[in-house]
Each structure stands twice: as C-alpha cells, then as structure tokens.
C-alpha positions as CSV (number, residue, x, y, z in Angstrom):
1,X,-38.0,9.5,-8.9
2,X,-36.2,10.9,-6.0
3,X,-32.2,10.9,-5.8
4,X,-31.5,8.7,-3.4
5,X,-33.8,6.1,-5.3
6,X,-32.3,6.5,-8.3
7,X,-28.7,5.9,-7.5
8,X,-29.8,2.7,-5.4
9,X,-32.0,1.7,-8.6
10,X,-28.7,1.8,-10.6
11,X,-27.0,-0.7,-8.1
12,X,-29.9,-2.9,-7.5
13,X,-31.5,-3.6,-11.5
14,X,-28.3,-4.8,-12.7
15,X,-26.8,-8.6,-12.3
16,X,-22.9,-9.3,-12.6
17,X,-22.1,-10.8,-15.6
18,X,-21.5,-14.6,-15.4
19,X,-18.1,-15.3,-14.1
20,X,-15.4,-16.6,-16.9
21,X,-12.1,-18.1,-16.2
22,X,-8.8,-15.5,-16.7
23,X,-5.4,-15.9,-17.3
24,X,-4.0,-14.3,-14.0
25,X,-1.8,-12.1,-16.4
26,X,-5.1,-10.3,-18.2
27,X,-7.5,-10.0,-14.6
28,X,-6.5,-7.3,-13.4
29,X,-9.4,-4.6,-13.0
30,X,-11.7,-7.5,-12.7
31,X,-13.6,-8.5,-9.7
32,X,-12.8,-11.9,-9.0
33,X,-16.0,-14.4,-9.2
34,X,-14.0,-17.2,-6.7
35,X,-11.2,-16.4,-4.4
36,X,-7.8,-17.4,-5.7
37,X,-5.9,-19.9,-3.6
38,X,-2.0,-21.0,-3.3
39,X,-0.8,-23.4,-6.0
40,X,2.6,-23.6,-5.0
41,X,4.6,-22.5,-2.0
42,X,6.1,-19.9,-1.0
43,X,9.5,-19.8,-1.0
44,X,8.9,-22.9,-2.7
45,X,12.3,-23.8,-1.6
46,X,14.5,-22.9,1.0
47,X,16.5,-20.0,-0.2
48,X,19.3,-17.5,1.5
49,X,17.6,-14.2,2.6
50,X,20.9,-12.2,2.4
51,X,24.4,-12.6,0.9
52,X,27.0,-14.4,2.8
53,X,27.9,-17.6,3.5
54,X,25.6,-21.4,4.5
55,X,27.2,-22.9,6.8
56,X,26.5,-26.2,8.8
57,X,27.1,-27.0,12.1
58,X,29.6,-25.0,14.8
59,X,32.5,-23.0,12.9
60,X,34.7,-22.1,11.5
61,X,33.5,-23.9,8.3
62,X,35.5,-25.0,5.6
63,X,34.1,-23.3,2.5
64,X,33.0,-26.0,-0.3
65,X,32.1,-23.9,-2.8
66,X,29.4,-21.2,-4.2
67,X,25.6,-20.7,-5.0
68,X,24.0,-18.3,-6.9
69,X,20.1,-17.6,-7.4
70,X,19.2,-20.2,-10.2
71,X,21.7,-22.2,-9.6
72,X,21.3,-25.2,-12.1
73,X,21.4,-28.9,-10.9
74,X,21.2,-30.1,-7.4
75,X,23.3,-28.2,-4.9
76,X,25.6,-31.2,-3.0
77,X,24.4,-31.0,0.7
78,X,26.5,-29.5,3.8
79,X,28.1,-31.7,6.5
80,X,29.0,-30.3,10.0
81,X,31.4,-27.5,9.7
82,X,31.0,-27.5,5.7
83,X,30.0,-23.9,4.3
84,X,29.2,-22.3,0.9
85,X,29.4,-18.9,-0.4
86,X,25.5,-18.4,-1.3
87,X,24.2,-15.3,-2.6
88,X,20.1,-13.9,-1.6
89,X,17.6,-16.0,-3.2
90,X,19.9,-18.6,-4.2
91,X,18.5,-22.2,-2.4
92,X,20.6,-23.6,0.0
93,X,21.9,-27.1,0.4
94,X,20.0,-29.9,2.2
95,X,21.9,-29.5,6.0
96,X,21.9,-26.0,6.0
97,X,21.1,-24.3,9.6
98,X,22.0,-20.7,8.7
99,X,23.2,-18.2,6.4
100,X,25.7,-16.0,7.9
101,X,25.8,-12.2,6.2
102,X,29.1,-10.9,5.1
103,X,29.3,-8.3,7.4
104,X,29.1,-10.6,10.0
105,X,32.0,-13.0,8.9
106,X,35.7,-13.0,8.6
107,X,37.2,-15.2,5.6
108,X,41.0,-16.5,5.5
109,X,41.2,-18.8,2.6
110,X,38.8,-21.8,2.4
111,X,38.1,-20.9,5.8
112,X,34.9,-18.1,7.0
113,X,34.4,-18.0,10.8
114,X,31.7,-15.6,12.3
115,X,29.0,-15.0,15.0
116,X,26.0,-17.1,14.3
117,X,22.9,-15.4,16.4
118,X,19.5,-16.6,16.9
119,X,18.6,-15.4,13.3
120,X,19.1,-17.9,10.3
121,X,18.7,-15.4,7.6
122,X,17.0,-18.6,6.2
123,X,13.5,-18.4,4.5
124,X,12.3,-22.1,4.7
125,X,10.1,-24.2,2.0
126,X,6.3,-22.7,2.8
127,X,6.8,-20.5,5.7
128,X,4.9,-17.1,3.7
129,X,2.3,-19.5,2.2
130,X,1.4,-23.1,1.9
131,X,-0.7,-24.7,-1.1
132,X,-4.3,-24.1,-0.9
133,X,-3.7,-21.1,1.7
134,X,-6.2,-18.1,0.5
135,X,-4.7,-15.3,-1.1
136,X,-7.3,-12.6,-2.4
137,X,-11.2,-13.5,-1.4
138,X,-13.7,-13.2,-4.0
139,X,-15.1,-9.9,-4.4
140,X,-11.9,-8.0,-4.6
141,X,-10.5,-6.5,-7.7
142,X,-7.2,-7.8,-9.5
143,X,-4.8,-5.2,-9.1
144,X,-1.4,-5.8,-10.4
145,X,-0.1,-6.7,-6.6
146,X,-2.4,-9.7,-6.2
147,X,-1.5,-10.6,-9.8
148,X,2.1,-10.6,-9.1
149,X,1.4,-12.2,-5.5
150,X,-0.3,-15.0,-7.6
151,X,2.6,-15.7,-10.2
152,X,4.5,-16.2,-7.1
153,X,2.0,-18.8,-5.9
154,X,1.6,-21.0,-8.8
155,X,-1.6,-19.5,-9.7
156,X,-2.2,-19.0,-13.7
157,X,-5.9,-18.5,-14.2
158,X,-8.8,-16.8,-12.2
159,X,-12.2,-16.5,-12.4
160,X,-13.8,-12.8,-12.5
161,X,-16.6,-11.3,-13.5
162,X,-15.9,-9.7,-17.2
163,X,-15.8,-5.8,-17.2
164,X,-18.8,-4.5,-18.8
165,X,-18.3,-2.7,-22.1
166,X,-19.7,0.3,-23.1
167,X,-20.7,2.4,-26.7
168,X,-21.4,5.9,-26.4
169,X,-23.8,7.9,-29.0
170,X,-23.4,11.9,-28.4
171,X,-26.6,13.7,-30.0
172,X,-26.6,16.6,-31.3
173,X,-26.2,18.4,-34.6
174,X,-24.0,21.1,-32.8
175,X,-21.7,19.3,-31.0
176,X,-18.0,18.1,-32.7
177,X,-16.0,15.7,-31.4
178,X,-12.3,17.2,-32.6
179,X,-11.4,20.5,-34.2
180,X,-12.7,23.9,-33.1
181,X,-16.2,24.0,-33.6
182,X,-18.0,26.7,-36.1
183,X,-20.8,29.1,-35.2
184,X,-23.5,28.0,-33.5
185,X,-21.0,24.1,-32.5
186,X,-20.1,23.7,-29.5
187,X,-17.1,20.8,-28.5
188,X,-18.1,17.5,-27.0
189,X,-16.8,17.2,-23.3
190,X,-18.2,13.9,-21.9
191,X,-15.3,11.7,-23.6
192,X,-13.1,12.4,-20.8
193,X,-16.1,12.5,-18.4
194,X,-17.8,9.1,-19.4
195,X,-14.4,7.1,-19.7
196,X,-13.1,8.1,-16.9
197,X,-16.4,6.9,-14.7
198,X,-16.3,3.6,-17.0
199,X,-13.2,2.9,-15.8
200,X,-13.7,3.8,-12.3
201,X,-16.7,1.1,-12.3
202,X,-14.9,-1.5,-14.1
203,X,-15.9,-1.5,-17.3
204,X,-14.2,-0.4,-20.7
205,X,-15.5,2.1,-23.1
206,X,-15.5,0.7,-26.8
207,X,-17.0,3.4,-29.2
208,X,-18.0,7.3,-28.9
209,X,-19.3,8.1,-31.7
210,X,-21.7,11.4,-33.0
211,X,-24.9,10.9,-33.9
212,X,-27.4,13.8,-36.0
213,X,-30.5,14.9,-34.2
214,X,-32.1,12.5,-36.7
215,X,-34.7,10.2,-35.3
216,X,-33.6,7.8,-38.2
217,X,-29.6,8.0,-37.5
218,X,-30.4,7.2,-34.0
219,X,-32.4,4.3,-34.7
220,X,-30.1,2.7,-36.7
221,X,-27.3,3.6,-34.7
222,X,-29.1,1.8,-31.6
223,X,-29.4,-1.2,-33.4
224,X,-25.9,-1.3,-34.5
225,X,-24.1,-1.0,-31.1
226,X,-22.6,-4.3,-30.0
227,X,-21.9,-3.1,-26.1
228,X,-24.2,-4.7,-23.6
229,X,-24.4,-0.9,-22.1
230,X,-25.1,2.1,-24.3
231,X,-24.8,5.6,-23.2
232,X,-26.6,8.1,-25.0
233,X,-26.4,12.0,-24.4
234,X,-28.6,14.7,-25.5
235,X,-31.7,12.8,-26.4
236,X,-32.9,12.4,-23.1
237,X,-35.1,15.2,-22.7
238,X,-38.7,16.1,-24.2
239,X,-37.5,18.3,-26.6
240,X,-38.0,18.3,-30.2
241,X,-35.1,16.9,-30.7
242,X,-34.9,14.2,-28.4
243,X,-35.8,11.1,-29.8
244,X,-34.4,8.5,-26.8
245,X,-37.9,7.5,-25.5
246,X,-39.8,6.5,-28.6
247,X,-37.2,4.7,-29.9
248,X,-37.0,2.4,-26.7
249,X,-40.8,2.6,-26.1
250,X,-40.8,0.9,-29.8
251,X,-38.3,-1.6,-28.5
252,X,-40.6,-2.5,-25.7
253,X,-37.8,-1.4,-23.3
254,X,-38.5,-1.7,-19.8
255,X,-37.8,1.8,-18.0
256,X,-36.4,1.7,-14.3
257,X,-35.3,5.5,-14.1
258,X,-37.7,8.2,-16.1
259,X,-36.1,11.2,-14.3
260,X,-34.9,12.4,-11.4
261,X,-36.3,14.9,-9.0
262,X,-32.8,16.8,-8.7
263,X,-31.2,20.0,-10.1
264,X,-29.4,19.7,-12.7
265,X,-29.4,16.3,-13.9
266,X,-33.8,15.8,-14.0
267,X,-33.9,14.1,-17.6
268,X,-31.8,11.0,-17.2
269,X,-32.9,7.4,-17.8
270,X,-32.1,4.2,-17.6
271,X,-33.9,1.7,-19.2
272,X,-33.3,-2.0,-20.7
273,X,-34.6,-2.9,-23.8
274,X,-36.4,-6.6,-24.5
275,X,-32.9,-7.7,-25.7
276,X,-31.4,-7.0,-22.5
277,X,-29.3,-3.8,-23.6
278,X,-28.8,-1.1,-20.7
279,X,-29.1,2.0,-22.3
280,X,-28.6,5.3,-19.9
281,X,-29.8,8.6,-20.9
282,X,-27.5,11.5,-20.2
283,X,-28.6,14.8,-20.3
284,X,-26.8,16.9,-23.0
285,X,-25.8,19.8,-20.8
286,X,-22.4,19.6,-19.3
287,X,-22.6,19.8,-15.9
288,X,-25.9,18.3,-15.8
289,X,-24.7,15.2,-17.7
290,X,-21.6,14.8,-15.4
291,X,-24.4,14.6,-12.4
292,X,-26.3,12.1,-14.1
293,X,-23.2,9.6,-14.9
294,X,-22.2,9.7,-11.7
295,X,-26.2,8.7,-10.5
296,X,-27.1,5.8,-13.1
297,X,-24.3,5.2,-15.6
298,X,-21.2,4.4,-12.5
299,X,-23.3,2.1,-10.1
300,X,-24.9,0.6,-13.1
301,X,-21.8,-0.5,-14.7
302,X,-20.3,-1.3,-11.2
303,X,-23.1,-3.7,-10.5
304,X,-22.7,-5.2,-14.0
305,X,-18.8,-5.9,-13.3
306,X,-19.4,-7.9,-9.6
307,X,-19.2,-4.8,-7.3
308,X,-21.1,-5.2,-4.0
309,X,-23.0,-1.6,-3.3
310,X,-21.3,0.4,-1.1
311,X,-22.8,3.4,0.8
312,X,-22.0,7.0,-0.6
313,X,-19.3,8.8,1.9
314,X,-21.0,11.8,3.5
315,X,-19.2,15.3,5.1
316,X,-20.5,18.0,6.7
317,X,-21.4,20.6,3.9
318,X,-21.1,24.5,4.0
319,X,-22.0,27.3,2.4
320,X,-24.9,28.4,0.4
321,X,-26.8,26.9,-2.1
322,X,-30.5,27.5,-3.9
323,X,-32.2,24.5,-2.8
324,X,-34.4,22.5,-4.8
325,X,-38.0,22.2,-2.8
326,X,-38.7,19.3,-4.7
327,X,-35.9,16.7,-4.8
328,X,-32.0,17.9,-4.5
329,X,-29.6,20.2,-5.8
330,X,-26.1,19.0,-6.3
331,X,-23.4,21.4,-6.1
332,X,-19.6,21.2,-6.4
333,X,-17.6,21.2,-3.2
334,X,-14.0,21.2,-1.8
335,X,-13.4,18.2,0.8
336,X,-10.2,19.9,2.3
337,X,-10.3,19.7,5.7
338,X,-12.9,17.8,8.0
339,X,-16.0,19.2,6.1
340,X,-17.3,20.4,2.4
341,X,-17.2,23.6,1.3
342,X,-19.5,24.7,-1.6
343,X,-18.0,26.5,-4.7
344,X,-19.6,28.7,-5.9
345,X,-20.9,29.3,-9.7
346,X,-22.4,25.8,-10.7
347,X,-24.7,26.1,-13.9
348,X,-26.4,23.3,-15.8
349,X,-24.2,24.2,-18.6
350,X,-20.7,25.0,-17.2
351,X,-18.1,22.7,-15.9
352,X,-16.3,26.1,-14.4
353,X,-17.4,25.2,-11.1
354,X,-17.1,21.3,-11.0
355,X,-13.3,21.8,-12.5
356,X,-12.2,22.8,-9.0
357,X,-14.3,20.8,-7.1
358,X,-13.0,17.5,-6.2
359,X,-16.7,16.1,-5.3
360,X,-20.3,17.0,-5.6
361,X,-22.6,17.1,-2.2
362,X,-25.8,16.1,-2.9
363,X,-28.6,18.2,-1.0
364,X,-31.6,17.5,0.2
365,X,-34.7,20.1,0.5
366,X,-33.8,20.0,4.2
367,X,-30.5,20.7,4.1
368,X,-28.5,24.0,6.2
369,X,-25.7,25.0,6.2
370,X,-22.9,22.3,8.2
371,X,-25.6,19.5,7.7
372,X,-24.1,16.3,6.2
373,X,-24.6,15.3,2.6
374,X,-23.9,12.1,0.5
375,X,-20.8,12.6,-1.7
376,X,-20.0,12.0,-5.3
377,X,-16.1,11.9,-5.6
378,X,-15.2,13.4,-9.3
379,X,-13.3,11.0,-11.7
C-alpha cells in the first residue's frame, strides 16, 4: 500500500469511542463529545476589580465600613454619599456605582474623597459570561484552562470521548527491557517512542510487556490483553520468527494495512480482529519502528479518541537522499528556518539520525531537492 494511503487508512478505519459523561476535574486530554455551556455566571456577582473604596453617589463619602472577598452574610447596601472600604473580588453592596482605587483617593477619618472617572473598576453580575453562553465547542480537547474556565462557570461534568488505551507486546528473544543487555541482547527503545505518540493522540498506554519469539507465548499473550488497541513489535515481518500474521489470520482478523511501499518502515500492519481489537504491527528495527508508529499507530489512536483528521504540515525539503522508486523514503530533517534540511546518516536500525531531527519528511519517488514534503513532527 502506498504511504499516503496508509496514513489516511489509519484515520479513516477507526470510529471514536462512544462519548461518556466526565467530571470536568478528570477531562482533561479528552476530546469533548458536546460543547460545554455556562452554568453560572460570570462574575456571578458584582464584585470590586481593585482595592479601594465603593462609594455611592457624589463625594466625599462617609465611610460605613469594610468588605473583604468572601465576605459572609449580606453586605448592608450604600445610600448616596455612603462608601465602604472593599478590597478586589470582594462583592459590593446593592447601590454601588464605582469603586474608587486607593491611589486615587485621599482618606481623613470616616471620610475618603477622590476623582471618580468614567471607569467603575466595577465587574457587574454576567458581563464575561451569561448562563447557557458557549464556552469550548465540541471537538476541542480539555486542557486544564478550559477546565478551570469551566469551574468558574458552574460547569461540573462533560461529555468526551474516552482516551483509547493501549498494551504493548515487544518480540524478541534479544531484546531486555531494564538492565544492560548480555551478548547477542540488545535494549528495548520503543517505551519512550510508543508512549510518547500515545499520548500525543490521546490515548494512554497501560502495559509494555516482553514477549519470547514463541509462537505459543504470543498467542496467549494476545488473548490476555485487555486494551482495545494492541501494539506489537518485531513480529511483523515474514521472518521465521515472526508469528503476527497467523495468529490474526486464525482470529479471522480483518487486515486494512499489509505493508507499506516506504523505506524503512515496509512491514507494518494494522489489522482488527473479529472481536474488534486493533492490533498494529511495528516493525522491530528502531528507526523503522518509529516510522511506522508515527503512520498507523498515532492517527489510529487519534481517530479512536474523537480527533477530526487533520492534513500533515508540509516544508520545502533539502538535501540528498536515496530515493525509493517504489513508494517513499522517509528521512530525518531539521525544520529551522523556512524549509527542511535532511540529516544525514538515517539507517533502519539506528535512532542516531532521528535524535537530532525534530521531524521526518516523507519523500516521494519524485521528489528533488527544495520540493515540498508531508511532515511527521517527532514526539
């Protein structure tokens, strides 16, 4: 399958996950199902904006007495030429026409006198937001902003989409996951890699565990994962000791990505078996790997969590690069500046390369030098 296909594949197979209802306090990362609305208003109650004095009428005002911010009980209105020392956020008294700052007063006993301009330094009842008055649109993720913008509101449950969660099986009889590996090991590197794009996405990782280049330990692991999307490297390849695709073929799994006509990153998968499990197949070199999470594994889960596809930013790429006549090659570039610049040094293996980058430039068989290219930012 070519690139380009692929990638949209991964945003187009895959359904949001039925909205649920959120305390406002736990949503945030979601993607909000409904748009959340006003409960309350805002200031829900007229209140000083600065520090001084509320005064009542033409002055000087005889001074009555003093507010602060949560004041308790009901605050005895002004009459004309009444004042009260009030500090900011404290609510003034029914009657009040303006809060005059410190600076901007003079004070001789029970007495203030000052300039009163054409500012009240007032905020009334409703004037940011009324009830009912839209304040994020479905679509948008909960950040911590809107969440605190919603307290403020009245608001103490959304609805989002839930954020899809995600096992991960690592293949390989040579790979460890801690420790310094022995002759012949190697140390596992997509942890960081695959948590980091899960996140991105919106979903959550849940387990990483090894699995033995057993046809039997991968079975069973298979069945055992609980995560509607399971991510599994190394066993995506023809090898002899990669035992993805029988397994799913004997789980009548329906495949939507059987490889991809780009360099590195040609044996991934993604595939969803009859019990309606995504499973993606990463391939177990490094860099190669990385390339594939960033085509199937991030739109997928994005998709999953209520993401609307987005189109890939593009720059103009230079440098030089072996091109693939058959599909792409993506390559690690440098985005400082107006354009891409290729680094140089990118093997199937090696991370070397992508560590520096800060994106990979996807390119086509057509593609020169200063040509634009699609863009995968790096996690």
């Amino acid at each position: 399958m070519a690139w380009a296909q692929a990638y949209t594949t991964a945003w187009q197979v895959a359904r949001p996950f039925p909205p649920v209802a959120l305390p406002v306090g736990n949503a945030v990362g979601h993607v909000l199902a409904a748009p959340v609305e006003a409960r309350t208003a805002a200031p829900a109650f007229d209140a000083a904006a600065m520090d001084g004095y509320a005064v009542a009428g033409a002055g000087p005002w005889r001074i009555t007495g003093r507010v602060f911010a949560g004041h308790p009980g009901t605050v005895p209105p002004l009459g004309h030429g009444e004042a009260v020392e009030i500090a900011t956020g404290a609510q003034v008294p029914a009657g009040t026409e303006a809060v005059l700052p410190y600076e901007d007063c003079h004070r001789d006993g029970d007495a203030v006198s000052g300039t009163w301009t054409a500012r009240t330094h007032v905020r009334r009842a409703g004037e940011d937001t009324a009830p009912g008055d839209l304040l994020v649109p479905a679509g948008r993720i909960v950040t911590a902003t809107a969440v605190a913008a919603a307290a403020q509101v009245g608001v103490e449950r959304v609805v989002a989409h839930p954020r899809p969660e995600v096992d991960v099986l690592v293949t390989g009889d040579e790979v460890v996951l801690h420790g310094s590996p022995g002759p012949g090991q190697v140390r596992d590197v997509f942890a960081p890699v695959v948590t980091a794009i899960v996140e991105r996405a919106g979903g959550r990782l849940c387990t990483y565990r090894r699995i033995d280049d057993d046809p039997a330990a991968l079975r069973a692991a298979i069945d055992a994962a609980q995560a509607p999307v399971l991510v599994v490297t190394g066993s995506s390849s023809a090898g002899v000791a990669d035992h993805l695709r029988d397994l799913l073929d004997e789980r009548s799994a329906t495949w939507h990505v059987d490889g991809v006509a780009c360099r590195p990153g040609h044996p991934q998968a993604l595939a969803r078996t009859a019990g309606g499990r995504w499973v993606v197949g990463l391939p177990g070199n490094p860099y190669a790997g990385l390339v594939a999470a960033l085509t199937l594994l991030e739109p997928l889960i994005a998709a999953l969590a209520g993401h609307r596809p987005r189109p890939l930013p593009s720059a103009p790429v230079s440098g030089t690069a072996k091109l693939f006549p058959g599909g792409c090659r993506i390559v690690p570039v440098d985005t400082a500046g107006d354009g891409a610049r290729i680094l140089p040094g990118a093997r199937s293996g090696s991370l070397r390369a992508a560590a520096s980058a800060d994106a990979l430039a996807v390119l086509d068989a057509a593609w020169a030098t200063g040509a634009p290219a699609p863009l995968l930012h790096l996690p």
